[in-house]
Each structure stands twice: as C-alpha cells, then as structure tokens.
C-alpha positions in Angstrom: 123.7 24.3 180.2 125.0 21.0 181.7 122.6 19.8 184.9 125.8 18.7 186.9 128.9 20.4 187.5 132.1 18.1 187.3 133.8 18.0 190.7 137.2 16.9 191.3 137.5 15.5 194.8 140.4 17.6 197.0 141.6 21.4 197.4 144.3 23.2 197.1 146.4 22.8 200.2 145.8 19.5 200.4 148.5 16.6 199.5 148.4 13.7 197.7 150.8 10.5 196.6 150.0 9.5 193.1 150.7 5.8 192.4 150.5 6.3 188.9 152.9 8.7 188.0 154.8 8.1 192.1 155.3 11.9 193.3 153.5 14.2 195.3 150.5 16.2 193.7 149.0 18.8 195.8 144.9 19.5 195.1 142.7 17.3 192.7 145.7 16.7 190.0 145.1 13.1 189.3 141.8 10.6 190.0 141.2 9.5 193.0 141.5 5.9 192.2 145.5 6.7 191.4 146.5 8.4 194.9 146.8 8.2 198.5 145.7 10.6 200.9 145.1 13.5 201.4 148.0 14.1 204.0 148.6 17.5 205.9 151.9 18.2 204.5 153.7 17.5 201.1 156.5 15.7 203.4 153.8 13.0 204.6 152.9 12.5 201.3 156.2 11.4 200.0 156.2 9.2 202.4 153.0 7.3 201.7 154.4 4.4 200.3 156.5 3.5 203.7 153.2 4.4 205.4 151.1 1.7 203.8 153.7 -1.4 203.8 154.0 0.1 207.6 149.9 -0.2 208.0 149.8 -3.2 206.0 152.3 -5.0 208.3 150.4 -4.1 211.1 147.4 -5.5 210.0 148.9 -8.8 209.0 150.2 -9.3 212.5 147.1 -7.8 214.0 145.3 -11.1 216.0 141.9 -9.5 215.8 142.1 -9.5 212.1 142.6 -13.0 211.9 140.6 -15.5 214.1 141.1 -18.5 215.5 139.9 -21.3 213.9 136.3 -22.2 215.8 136.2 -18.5 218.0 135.2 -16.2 214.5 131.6 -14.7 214.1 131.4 -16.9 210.4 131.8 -20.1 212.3 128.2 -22.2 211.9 
C-alpha cells in the first residue's frame, strides 16, 4: 500500500500548450514544467505562444518594471 497517491496536476476539460512536443494537450498529459496554461478553450491554447511574446512585450515596455535609476526600493 503506497502512503501517497500520485497526482497529476489538471482535469479533463482543461487545456494546455505543451512546449515540448508544441500542440495542444487537454488534462494532465504532459508535466507541468513542459506546458502553459491551463486555458478555457483548446483555441486559446494554440495560441499560447503569441500570448506570451504578447505578455512578454508588455512587460519589457512596462515603466513600473523597470525603475529609474535613484527612485527604486533597492537604492541604498
């Protein structure tokens, strides 16, 4: 009798991107260290990859990401 049951993170409706093999996985198909999401739709997932470099572009311009030299908490 094993003490802990081995869980898979996700269910079944569900959707997922997986960056290792790059297509859409719905429930717990891959680890979680190898996907994106979980989106509401299998549509949204395929789209995951436009969604980051979207986010990611958005926080690179973001100003309150990135002080001003003299005006940021760390200054001391």
């Amino acid at each position: 009798m094993a003490l802990f049951k081995k869980r898979t993170a996700g269910k079944p409706g569900e959707w997922y991107y997986c960056l290792e093999h790059r297509k859409v996985e719905e429930g717990p198909e891959c680890p979680a260290k190898d996907r994106f999401g979980p989106y509401a739709s299998p549509e949204a997932a395929g789209h995951a990859m436009e969604t980051a470099r979207e986010r990611n572009a958005q926080w690179e311009t973001d100003p309150r990401w990135h002080d001003t030299p003299g005006t940021g908490p760390r200054e001391g």
